[in-house]
C-alpha positions as CSV (number, residue, x, y, z in Angstrom):
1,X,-166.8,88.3,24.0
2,X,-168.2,88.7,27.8
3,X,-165.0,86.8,29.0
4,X,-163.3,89.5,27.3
5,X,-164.8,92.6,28.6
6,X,-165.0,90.8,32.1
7,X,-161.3,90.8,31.8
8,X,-160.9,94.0,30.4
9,X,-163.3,95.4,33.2
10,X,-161.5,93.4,36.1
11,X,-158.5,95.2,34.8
12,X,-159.1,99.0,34.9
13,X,-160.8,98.5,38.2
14,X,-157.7,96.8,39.6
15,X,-155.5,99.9,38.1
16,X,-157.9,102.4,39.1
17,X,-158.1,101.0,43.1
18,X,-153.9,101.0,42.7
19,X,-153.8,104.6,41.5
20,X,-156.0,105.2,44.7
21,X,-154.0,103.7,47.0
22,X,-150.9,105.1,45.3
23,X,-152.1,109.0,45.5
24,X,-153.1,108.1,49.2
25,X,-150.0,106.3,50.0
26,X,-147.9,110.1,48.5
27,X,-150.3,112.5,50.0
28,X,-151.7,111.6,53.0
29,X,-149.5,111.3,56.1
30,X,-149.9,110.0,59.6
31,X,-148.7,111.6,63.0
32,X,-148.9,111.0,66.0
33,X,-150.9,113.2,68.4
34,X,-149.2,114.5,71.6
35,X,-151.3,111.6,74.1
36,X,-149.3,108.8,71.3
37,X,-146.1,110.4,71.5
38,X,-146.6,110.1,75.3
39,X,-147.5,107.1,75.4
40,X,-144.9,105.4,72.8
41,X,-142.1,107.6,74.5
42,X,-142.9,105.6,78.2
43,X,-143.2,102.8,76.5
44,X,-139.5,103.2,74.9
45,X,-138.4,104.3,78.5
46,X,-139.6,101.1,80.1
47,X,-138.3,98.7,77.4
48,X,-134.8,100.0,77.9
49,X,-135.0,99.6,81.5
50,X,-135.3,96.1,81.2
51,X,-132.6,95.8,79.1
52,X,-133.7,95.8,75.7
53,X,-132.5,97.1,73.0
54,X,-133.2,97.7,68.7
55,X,-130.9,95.9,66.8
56,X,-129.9,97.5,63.3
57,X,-129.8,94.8,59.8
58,X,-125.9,93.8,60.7
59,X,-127.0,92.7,64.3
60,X,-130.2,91.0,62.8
61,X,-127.9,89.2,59.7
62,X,-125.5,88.4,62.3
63,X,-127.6,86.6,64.5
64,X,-129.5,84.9,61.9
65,X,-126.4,83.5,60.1
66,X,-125.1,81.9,63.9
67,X,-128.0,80.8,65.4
68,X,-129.3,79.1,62.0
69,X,-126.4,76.8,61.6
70,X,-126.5,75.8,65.0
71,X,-130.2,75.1,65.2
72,X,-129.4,72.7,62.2
């Protein structure tokens, strides 16, 4: 009968801490202060000086389905 109500108990906490991070998942939101912005902006800047740039999923499945063959 303990093992039951263990269980049982283990349960609603679990549901109760996922409804918690549900509602705080929907309602609270991050930004990004000014000094952030700032400093992710320059930090964009000098990445695509040197040459780099973000590839979108048909660059990424692309390049995965060369490279792994060949490193077979």
């Amino acid at each position: 009968m303990t093992t039951i109500i263990a269980i049982a108990s283990f349960v609603i906490v679990a549901l109760a801490g996922w409804m918690i991070a549900e509602a705080k998942g929907k309602f609270v939101t991050y930004k990004n202060d000014k000094h952030e912005q700032a400093v992710l902006d320059q930090r964009h800047c000098d990445l695509e000086k040197n040459g780099f740039s973000e590839l979108n999923i048909e660059d990424v499945k692309r390049m995965i389905a060369t490279t792994g063959y060949d490193a077979v």
